[in-house]
C-alpha positions in Angstrom: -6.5 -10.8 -20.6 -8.7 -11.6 -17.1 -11.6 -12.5 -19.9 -10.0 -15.1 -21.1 -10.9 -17.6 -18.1 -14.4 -16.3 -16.8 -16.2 -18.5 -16.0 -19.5 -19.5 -17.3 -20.2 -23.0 -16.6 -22.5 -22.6 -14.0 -22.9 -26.5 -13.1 -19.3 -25.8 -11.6 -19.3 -25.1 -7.7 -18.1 -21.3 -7.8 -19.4 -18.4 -5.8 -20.6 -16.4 -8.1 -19.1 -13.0 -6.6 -15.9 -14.5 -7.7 -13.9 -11.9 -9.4 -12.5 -12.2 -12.6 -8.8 -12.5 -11.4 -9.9 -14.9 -8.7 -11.3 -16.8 -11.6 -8.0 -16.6 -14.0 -6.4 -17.9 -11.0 -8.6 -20.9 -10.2 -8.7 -21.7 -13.6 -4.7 -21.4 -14.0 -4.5 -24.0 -10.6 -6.8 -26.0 -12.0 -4.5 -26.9 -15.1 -1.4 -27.3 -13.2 0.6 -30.7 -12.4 -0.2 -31.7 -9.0 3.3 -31.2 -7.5 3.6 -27.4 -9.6 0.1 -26.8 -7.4 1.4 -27.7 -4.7 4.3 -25.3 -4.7 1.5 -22.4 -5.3 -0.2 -22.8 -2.4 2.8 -23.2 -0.5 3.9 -20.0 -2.0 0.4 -18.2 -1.3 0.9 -19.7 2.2 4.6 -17.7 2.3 2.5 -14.1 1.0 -0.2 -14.4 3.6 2.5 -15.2 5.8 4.4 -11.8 4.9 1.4 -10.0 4.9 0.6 -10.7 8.2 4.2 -10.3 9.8 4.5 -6.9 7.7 1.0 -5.6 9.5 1.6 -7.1 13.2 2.3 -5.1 16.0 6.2 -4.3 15.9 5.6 -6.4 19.9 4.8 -9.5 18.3 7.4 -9.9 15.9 10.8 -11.7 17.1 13.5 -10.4 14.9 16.8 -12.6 16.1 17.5 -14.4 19.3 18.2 -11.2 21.5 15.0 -9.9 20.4 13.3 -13.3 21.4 15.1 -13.1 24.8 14.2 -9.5 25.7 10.4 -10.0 24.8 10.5 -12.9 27.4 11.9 -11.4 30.0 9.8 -8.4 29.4 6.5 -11.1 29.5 7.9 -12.4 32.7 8.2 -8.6 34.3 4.8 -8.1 33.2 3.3 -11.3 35.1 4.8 -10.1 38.0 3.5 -7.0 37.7 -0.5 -8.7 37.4 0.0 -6.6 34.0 -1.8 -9.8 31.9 -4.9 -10.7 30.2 -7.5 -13.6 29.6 -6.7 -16.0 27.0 -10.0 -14.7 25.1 -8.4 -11.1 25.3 -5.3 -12.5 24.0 -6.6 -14.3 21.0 -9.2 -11.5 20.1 -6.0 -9.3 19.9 -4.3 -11.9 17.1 -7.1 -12.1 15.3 -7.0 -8.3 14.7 -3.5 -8.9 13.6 -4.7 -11.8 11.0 
Protein backbone atom coordinates (compact mmCIF):
# COMPACT_ATOMS: atom_id res chain seq x y z
CA UNK A 1 0.00 0.00 0.00
CA UNK A 2 3.00 2.80 0.94
CA UNK A 3 4.16 1.93 -3.01
CA UNK A 4 1.39 3.14 -4.39
CA UNK A 5 2.52 6.98 -4.00
CA UNK A 6 6.46 6.90 -4.22
CA UNK A 7 7.51 9.17 -5.77
CA UNK A 8 9.57 9.28 -8.79
CA UNK A 9 9.31 12.42 -10.49
CA UNK A 10 12.45 13.83 -9.68
CA UNK A 11 11.83 17.42 -11.27
CA UNK A 12 9.55 17.73 -8.03
CA UNK A 13 11.18 19.53 -4.99
CA UNK A 14 11.40 16.44 -2.50
CA UNK A 15 14.29 15.44 -0.27
CA UNK A 16 15.11 12.50 -1.46
CA UNK A 17 15.52 10.74 2.14
CA UNK A 18 11.88 11.15 2.22
CA UNK A 19 10.31 7.96 3.38
CA UNK A 20 7.79 6.16 1.68
CA UNK A 21 4.97 6.99 4.34
CA UNK A 22 6.15 10.57 4.33
CA UNK A 23 5.61 10.39 0.65
CA UNK A 24 1.91 8.67 0.80
CA UNK A 25 1.24 11.47 3.06
CA UNK A 26 2.48 14.35 0.90
CA UNK A 27 0.95 12.97 -1.92
CA UNK A 28 -2.51 12.29 -0.02
CA UNK A 29 -2.22 16.50 1.08
CA UNK A 30 -1.47 17.22 -2.03
CA UNK A 31 -4.95 15.94 -3.45
CA UNK A 32 -7.01 17.36 -0.79
CA UNK A 33 -9.55 20.42 -1.03
CA UNK A 34 -7.95 23.39 0.43
CA UNK A 35 -10.19 23.74 3.47
CA UNK A 36 -9.94 19.47 4.11
CA UNK A 37 -5.91 20.47 4.22
CA UNK A 38 -6.30 22.75 6.24
CA UNK A 39 -8.04 20.77 8.97
CA UNK A 40 -4.89 18.22 8.64
CA UNK A 41 -2.41 20.40 9.56
CA UNK A 42 -4.36 21.78 12.17
CA UNK A 43 -4.83 18.27 13.31
CA UNK A 44 -0.92 17.42 13.00
CA UNK A 45 -0.57 20.74 14.94
CA UNK A 46 -3.00 19.07 17.85
CA UNK A 47 -0.55 15.56 17.80
CA UNK A 48 2.65 17.45 18.02
CA UNK A 49 0.94 19.35 20.48
CA UNK A 50 0.06 16.06 22.65
CA UNK A 51 3.23 14.73 22.02
CA UNK A 52 5.00 17.30 23.48
CA UNK A 53 2.62 17.86 26.63
CA UNK A 54 2.75 13.85 27.09
CA UNK A 55 6.83 14.15 27.25
CA UNK A 56 7.20 17.54 29.29
CA UNK A 57 8.39 17.70 32.65
CA UNK A 58 5.29 16.85 35.00
CA UNK A 59 6.62 20.96 36.33
CA UNK A 60 5.62 22.42 33.27
CA UNK A 61 2.39 21.21 32.70
CA UNK A 62 -0.73 23.21 34.30
CA UNK A 63 -3.45 20.81 34.89
CA UNK A 64 -6.53 23.16 36.17
CA UNK A 65 -6.56 26.55 37.85
CA UNK A 66 -5.29 25.33 41.34
CA UNK A 67 -2.46 23.78 39.66
CA UNK A 68 -1.76 27.10 37.73
CA UNK A 69 -1.94 28.97 41.13
CA UNK A 70 0.41 26.73 43.13
CA UNK A 71 3.16 26.68 40.35
CA UNK A 72 3.12 30.52 40.66
CA UNK A 73 3.37 30.90 43.92
CA UNK A 74 5.98 28.22 43.96
CA UNK A 75 7.90 30.50 41.00
CA UNK A 76 7.52 33.45 43.22
CA UNK A 77 9.14 31.46 46.53
CA UNK A 78 11.83 30.47 44.27
CA UNK A 79 12.73 34.19 43.15
CA UNK A 80 12.97 34.96 46.53
CA UNK A 81 15.01 32.42 47.27
CA UNK A 82 17.83 33.73 44.17
CA UNK A 83 16.80 29.95 43.18
CA UNK A 84 16.42 31.29 39.14
CA UNK A 85 18.10 31.01 35.90
CA UNK A 86 19.19 32.97 32.70
CA UNK A 87 16.69 33.30 30.06
CA UNK A 88 19.31 31.22 27.72
CA UNK A 89 19.13 28.45 30.58
CA UNK A 90 15.51 28.66 30.52
CA UNK A 91 14.89 28.31 26.86
CA UNK A 92 17.70 25.61 26.40
CA UNK A 93 15.64 23.61 28.96
CA UNK A 94 12.18 23.95 26.58
CA UNK A 95 13.94 23.04 23.80
CA UNK A 96 14.82 19.70 25.34
CA UNK A 97 11.18 19.37 26.02
CA UNK A 98 10.30 20.08 22.18
Amino acid sequence: MWNKYIIEDKDEERSPNMSTQKQELYHVIETLPEELAVKVLEYIEYLKFVSITNNAPHELIIENEEDFISKVEEGIQDVERGNVCTIDEAFSEIEKCL
